[in-house]
C-alpha positions as CSV (number, residue, x, y, z in Angstrom):
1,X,-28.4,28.7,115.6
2,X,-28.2,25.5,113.7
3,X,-26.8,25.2,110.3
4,X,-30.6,23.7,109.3
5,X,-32.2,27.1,110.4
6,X,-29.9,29.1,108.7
7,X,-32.2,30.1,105.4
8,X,-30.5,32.8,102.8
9,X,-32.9,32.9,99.8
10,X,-36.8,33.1,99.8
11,X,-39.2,34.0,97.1
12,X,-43.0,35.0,97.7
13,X,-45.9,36.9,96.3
14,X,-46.9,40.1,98.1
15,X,-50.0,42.1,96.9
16,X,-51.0,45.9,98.2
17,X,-55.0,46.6,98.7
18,X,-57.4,47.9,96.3
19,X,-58.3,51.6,97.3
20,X,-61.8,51.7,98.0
21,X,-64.5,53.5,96.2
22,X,-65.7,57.5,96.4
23,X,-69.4,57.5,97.3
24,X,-72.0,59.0,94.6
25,X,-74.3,59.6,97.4
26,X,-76.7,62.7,97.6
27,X,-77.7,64.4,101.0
28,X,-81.1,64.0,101.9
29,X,-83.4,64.8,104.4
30,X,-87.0,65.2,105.7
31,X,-87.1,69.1,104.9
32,X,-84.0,68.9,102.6
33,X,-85.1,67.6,99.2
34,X,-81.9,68.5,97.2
35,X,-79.2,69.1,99.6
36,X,-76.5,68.3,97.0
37,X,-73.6,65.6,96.8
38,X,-71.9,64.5,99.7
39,X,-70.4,61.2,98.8
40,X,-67.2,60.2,100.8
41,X,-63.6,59.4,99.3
42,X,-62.6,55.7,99.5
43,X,-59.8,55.0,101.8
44,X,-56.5,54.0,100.5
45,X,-55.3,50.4,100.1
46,X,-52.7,48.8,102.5
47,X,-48.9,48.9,101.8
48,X,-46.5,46.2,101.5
49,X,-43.7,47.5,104.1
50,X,-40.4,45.8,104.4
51,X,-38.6,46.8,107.8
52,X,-35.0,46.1,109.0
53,X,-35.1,44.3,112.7
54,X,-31.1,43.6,113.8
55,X,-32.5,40.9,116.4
56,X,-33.3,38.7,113.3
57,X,-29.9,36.8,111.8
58,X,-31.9,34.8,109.5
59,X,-35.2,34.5,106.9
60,X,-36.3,30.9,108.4
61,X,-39.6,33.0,109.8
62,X,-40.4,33.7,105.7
63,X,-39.5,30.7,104.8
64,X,-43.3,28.9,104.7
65,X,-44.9,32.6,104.7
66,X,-44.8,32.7,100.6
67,X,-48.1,34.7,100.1
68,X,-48.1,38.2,102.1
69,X,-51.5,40.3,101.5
70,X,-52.5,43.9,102.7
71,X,-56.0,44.7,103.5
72,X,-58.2,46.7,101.1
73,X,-59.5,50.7,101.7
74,X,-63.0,50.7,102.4
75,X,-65.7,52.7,100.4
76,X,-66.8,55.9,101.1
77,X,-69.7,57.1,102.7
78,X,-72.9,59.4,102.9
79,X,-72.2,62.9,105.1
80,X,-68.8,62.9,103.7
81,X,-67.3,60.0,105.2
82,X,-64.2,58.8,104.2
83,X,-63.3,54.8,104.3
84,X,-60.3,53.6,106.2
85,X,-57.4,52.4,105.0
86,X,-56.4,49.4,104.7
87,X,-53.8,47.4,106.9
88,X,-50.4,48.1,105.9
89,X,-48.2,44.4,106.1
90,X,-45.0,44.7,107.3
91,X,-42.4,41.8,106.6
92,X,-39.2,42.0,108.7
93,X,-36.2,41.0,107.7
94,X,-32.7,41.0,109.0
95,X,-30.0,43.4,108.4
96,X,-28.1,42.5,105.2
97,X,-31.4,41.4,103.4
98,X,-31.6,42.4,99.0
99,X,-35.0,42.5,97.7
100,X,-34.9,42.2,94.2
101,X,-37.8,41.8,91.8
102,X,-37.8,38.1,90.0
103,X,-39.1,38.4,87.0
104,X,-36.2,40.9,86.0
105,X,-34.2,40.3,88.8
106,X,-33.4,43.8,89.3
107,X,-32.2,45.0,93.2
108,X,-35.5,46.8,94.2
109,X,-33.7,47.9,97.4
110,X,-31.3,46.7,100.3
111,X,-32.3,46.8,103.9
112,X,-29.4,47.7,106.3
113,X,-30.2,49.6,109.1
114,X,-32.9,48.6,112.0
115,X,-36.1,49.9,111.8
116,X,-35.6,51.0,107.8
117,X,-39.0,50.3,105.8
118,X,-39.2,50.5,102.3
119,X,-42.6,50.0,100.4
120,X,-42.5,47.0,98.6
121,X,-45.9,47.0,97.2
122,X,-47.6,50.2,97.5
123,X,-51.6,50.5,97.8
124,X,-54.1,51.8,95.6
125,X,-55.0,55.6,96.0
126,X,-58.9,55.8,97.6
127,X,-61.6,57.5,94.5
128,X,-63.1,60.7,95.2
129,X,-66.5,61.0,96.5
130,X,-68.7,63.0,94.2
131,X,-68.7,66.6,96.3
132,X,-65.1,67.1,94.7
133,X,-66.9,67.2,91.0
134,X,-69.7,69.7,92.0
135,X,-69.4,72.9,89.8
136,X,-71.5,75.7,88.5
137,X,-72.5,74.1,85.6
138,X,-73.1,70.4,87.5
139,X,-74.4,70.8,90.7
140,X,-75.4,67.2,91.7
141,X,-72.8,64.9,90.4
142,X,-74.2,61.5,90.0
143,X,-70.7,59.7,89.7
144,X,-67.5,59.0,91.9
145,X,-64.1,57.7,91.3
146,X,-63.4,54.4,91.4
147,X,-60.3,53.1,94.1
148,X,-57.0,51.8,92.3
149,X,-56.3,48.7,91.8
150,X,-53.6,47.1,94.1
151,X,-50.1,46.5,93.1
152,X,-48.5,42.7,92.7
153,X,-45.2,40.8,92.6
154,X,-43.0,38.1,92.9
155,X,-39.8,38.7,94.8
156,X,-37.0,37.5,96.6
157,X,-35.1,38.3,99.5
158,X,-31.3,37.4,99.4
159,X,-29.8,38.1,103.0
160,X,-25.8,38.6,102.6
161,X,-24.4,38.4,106.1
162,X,-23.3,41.7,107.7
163,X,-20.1,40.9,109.9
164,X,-16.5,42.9,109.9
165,X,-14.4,39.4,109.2
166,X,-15.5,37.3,106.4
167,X,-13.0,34.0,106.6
168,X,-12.1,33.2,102.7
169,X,-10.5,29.9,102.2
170,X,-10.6,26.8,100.1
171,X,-12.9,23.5,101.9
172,X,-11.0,22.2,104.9
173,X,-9.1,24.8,105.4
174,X,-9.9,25.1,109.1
175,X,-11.8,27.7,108.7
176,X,-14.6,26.2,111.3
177,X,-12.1,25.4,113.8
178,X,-10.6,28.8,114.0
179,X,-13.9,30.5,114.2
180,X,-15.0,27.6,117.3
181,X,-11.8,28.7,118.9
182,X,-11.8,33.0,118.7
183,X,-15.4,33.0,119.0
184,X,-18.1,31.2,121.5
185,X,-19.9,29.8,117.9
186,X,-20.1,26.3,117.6
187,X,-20.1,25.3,114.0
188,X,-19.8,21.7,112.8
189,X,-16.8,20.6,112.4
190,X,-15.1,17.4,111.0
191,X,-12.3,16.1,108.4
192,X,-13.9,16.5,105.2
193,X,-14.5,18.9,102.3
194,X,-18.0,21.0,102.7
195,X,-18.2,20.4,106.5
196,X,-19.3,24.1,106.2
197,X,-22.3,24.5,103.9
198,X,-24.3,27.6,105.3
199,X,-22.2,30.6,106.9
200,X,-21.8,31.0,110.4
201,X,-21.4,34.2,112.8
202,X,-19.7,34.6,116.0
203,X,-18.7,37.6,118.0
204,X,-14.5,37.9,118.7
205,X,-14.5,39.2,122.4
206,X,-11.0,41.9,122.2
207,X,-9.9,44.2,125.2
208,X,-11.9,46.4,126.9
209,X,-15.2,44.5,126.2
210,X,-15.1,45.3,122.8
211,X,-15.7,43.1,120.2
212,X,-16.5,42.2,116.2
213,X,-17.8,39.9,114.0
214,X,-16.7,37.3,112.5
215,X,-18.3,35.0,109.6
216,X,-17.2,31.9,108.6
217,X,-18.1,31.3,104.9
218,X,-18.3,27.5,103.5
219,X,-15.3,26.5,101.2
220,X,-14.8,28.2,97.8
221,X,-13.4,26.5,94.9
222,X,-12.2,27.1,91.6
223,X,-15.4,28.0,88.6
224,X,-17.5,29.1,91.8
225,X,-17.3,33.0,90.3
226,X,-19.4,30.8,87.5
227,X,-22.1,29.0,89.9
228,X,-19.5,25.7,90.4
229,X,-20.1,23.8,93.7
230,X,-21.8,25.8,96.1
231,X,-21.0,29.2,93.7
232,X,-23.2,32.1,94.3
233,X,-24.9,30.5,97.2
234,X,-22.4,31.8,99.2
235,X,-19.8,34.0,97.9
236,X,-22.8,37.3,98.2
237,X,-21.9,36.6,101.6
238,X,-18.6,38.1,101.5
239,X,-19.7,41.3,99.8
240,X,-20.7,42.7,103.2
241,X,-17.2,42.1,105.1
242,X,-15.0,45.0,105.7
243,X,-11.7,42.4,106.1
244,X,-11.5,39.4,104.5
245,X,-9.1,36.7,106.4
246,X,-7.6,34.3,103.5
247,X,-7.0,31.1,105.5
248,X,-4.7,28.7,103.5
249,X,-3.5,25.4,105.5
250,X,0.5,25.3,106.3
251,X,0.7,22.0,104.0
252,X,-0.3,23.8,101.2
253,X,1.3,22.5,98.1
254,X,1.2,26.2,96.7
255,X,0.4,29.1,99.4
256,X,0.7,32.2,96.9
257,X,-1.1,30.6,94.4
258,X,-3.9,29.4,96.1
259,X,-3.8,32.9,97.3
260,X,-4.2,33.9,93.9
261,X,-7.1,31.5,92.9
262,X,-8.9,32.5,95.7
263,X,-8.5,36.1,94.8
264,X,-9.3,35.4,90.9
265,X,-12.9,33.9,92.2
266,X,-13.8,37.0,94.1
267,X,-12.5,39.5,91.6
268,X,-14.6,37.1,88.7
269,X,-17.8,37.4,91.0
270,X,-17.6,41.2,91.6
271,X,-14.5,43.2,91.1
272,X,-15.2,45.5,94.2
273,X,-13.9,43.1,96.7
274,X,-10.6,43.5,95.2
275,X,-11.0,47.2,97.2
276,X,-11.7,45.7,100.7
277,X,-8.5,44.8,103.5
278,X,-6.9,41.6,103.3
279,X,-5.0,39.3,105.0
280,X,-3.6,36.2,105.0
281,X,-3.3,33.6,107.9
282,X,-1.5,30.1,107.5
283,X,-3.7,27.5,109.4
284,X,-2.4,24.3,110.9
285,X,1.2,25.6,111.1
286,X,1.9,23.4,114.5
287,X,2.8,20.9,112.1
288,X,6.0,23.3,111.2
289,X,9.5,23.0,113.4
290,X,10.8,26.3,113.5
291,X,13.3,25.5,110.5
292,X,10.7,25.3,107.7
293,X,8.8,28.0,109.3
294,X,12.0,30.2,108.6
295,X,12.2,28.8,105.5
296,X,8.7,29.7,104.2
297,X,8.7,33.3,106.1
298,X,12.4,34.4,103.4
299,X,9.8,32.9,100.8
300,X,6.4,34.5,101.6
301,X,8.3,37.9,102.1
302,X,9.2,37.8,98.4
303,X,5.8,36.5,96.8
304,X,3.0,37.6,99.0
305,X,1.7,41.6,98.6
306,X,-0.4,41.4,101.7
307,X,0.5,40.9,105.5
308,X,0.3,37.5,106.4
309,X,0.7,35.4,110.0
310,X,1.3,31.7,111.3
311,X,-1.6,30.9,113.0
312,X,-2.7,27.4,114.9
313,X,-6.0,27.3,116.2
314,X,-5.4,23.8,118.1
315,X,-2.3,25.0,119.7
316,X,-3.6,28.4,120.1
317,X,-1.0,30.4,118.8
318,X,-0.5,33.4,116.9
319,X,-4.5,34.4,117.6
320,X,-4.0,37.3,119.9
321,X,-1.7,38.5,117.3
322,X,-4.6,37.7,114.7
323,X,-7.0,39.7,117.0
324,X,-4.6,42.8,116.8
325,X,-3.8,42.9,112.9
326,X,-7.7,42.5,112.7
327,X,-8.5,45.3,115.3
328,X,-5.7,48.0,113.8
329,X,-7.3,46.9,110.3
330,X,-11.0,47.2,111.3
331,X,-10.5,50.5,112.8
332,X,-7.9,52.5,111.4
């Protein structure tokens, strides 16, 4: 999928159906000349039905659909016929997907399991047809109940990707590179800051034809917690991850604390990733002779609280190692 079709964040206006009207009608016929009510209830009105479908990865197919309608519940009848209900609308969305109301931006519900529906806009209940008011004291009941109205709203879905690795890192980090290289993805890649700007999934093939996902998130930087740069646009993203891989480039002026500013963001945006499994892997480390990588192993024993590898996704090494610290971490 290209980084163009990748779409995260659409708003629209759904609207349930009107429940249609309970008949007032009165039977009649040629040798029945007060045969009593018989009016029909009105059917109900169509839902608005959100439903989980794990073969979607995206909400591109919403992205021009901002206006989703359900049919209305037609009237009821003479002989006691009841009107149908109206046509339910179903949106689908992909795994991962918060539906929260925008006026008050409150989470309505999350979708993460396929084939969950949750009723987004629910229809109006059908009015009773005048045999339900018939009594002793009122034996032809001239009136019937009108439908309720349907329900409306504006809302928007927010998809935060579901994957086990979320890849954490400041811009250029390699980030892109490492996912190209574990994975079959093929994100873009190139030499500058915010290569990255919409997240990318690919599947880590491990022994025994087992596998897991891995999601490459664009480049955080310092204030994003507060919206700066790309801020919340992508950090929801990493809410879903069970491990988050901190990749901090070998060259690094500062490994622990870019560590630490990293860590600072996530804890600012919500303090619950704090709980998740980390680890740290040091990107581009070809560039080290085996003296400084000594060297910076007797220091990153003493100031990093988290495992940690040398990695190099050019040269290819230290990824199997990656794969098993990953692995062990995702199950168990």
């Amino acid at each position: 999928m290209t980084e163009g079709n990748f779409v995260d964040y659409v708003k629209m206006y759904v609207s349930s159906g009107n429940g249609g009207k309970g008949s007032a009608h009165l039977h009649r016929e040629k040798y029945v000349a007060k045969g009593g009510p018989d009016g029909g209830d009105g059917g109900r009105g169509g839902h608005v039905i959100v439903r989980g479908n794990q073969n979607l990865w995206t909400l591109l197919h919403l992205k021009f659909k901002k206006h989703i309608k359900a049919g209305h519940g037609e009237h009821g009848g003479s002989a006691r016929s009841f009107g149908a209900d109206g046509e339910d609308a179903y949106i689908e969305v992909p795994l991962g997907t918060v539906v929260r109301d925008t006026d008050t931006n409150d989470i309505l519900f999350e979708i993460t399991e396929d084939g969950e529906e949750k009723i987004l806009a629910k229809g109006g209940k059908g009015g009773l047809g005048n045999w339900h008011f018939k009594s002793s004291t009122n034996q032809t009941p001239r009136y019937a109940q009108p439908g309720i109205l349907m329900e409306e709203k504006y809302v928007t879905m927010e998809l935060k990707v579901l994957a086990d690795v979320g890849l954490v890192g400041f811009p250029n980090a390699g980030k892109s590179t490492l996912l190209s290289v574990m994975t079959s993805a093929k994100p873009k890649i190139a030499d500058y800051e915010f290569t990255t700007l919409k997240p990318n999934l690919g599947i880590v093939k491990y022994h025994d034809f087992q596998t897991f996902v891995m999601a490459d998130i664009p480049g955080i930087i310092e204030g994003a917690a507060e919206g700066k740069g790309l801020g919340h646009y992508f950090l929801r993203h990493i809410e879903r991850n069970s491990v988050l891989l901190f990749l901090i480039p070998a060259d690094a002026k500062d490994i622990k604390k870019q560590y630490e500013i990293l860590l600072d963001e996530l804890r600012r945006y919500n303090p619950e990733m704090l709980d998740k499994e980390r680890i740290i892997a040091i990107s581009k480390s070809d560039m080290l002779d085996e003296e400084l990588k000594t060297e910076l192993k007797v220091q990153l024993d003493k100031e990093l609280p988290i495992p940690y590898l040398f990695i190099s996704s050019v040269a290819q090494q230290g990824l199997t190692q990656l794969k098993d610290m990953l692995w062990n971490m995702l199950n168990g």
